[in-house]
N, C-alpha and C positions, 0 to 999 in steps of 0.2 A: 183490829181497829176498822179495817175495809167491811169487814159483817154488820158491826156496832152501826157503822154511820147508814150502810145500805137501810138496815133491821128500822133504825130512826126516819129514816125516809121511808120507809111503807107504812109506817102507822100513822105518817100525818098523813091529813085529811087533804091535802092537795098534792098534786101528781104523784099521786099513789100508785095509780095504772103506770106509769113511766118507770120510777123504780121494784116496780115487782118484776117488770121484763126483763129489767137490766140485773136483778140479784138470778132470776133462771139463766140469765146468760152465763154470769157468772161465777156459781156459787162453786162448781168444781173446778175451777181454775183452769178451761180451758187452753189449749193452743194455741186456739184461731174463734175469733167472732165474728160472724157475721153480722153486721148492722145495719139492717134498711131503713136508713131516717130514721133515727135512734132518739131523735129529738123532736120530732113532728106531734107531738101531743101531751108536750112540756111547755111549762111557760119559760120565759128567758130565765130567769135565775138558778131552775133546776137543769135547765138543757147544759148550759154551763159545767153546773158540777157536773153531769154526765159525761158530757168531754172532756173532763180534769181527770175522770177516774180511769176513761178509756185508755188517756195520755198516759198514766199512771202502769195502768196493767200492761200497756207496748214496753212503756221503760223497765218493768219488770221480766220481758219476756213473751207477754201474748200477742201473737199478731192479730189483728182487727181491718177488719175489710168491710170497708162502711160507703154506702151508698145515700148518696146525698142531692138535693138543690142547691144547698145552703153554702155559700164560699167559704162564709166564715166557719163552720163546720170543720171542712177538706182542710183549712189551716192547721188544724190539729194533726195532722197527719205527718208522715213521711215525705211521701208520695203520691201527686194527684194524676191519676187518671181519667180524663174527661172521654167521654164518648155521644156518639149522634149519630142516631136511627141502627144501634148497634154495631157500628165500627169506633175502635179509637180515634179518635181526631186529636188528641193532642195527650201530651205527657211530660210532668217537672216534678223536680224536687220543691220541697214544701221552703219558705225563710229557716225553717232551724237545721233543717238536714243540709243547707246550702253553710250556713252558718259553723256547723259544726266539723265540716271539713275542712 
């Protein structure tokens, strides 16, 4: 089903660049992903399903390390790590991991 819907997002004709990066991310079922702005070149309604699927593949088992401006982004997460001028300056649990404890 996860193939099906990626495979249906690359043949349309909008953000197609977006879901081709994310089916090479994905297609072996990594560990661990790396995501730098993973949504910066999606319009809203696909950057969405992209962090549905991300949230999706964590709850599954892949860890995802995703680098972001976007707040609403880091929402999806576990845990946000924020940093400046590369040191950390700050570090929390996301609302759901705070939630599910």
């Amino acid at each position: 089903m996860l193939a099906r819907k990626i495979c249906s997002r690359i043949n349309s004709p909008v953000d197609s660049n977006s879901w081709s990066a994310v089916a090479r991310a994905v297609i072996q079922r990594p560990k661990l992903i790396l995501a730098d702005e993973p949504t910066a070149i999606s319009i809203p309604p696909q950057g969405e399903e992209i962090m549905e699927l991300f949230k999706k593949l964590n709850e599954e088992g892949t860890t995802i390390i995703q680098v972001t401006h976007s707040e609403k982004n880091a929402t999806y997460g576990n845990r946000i790590v924020q940093l400046g001028d590369g040191w950390v300056v700050g570090e929390n649990a996301t609302e759901a991991t705070r939630s599910a404890q």
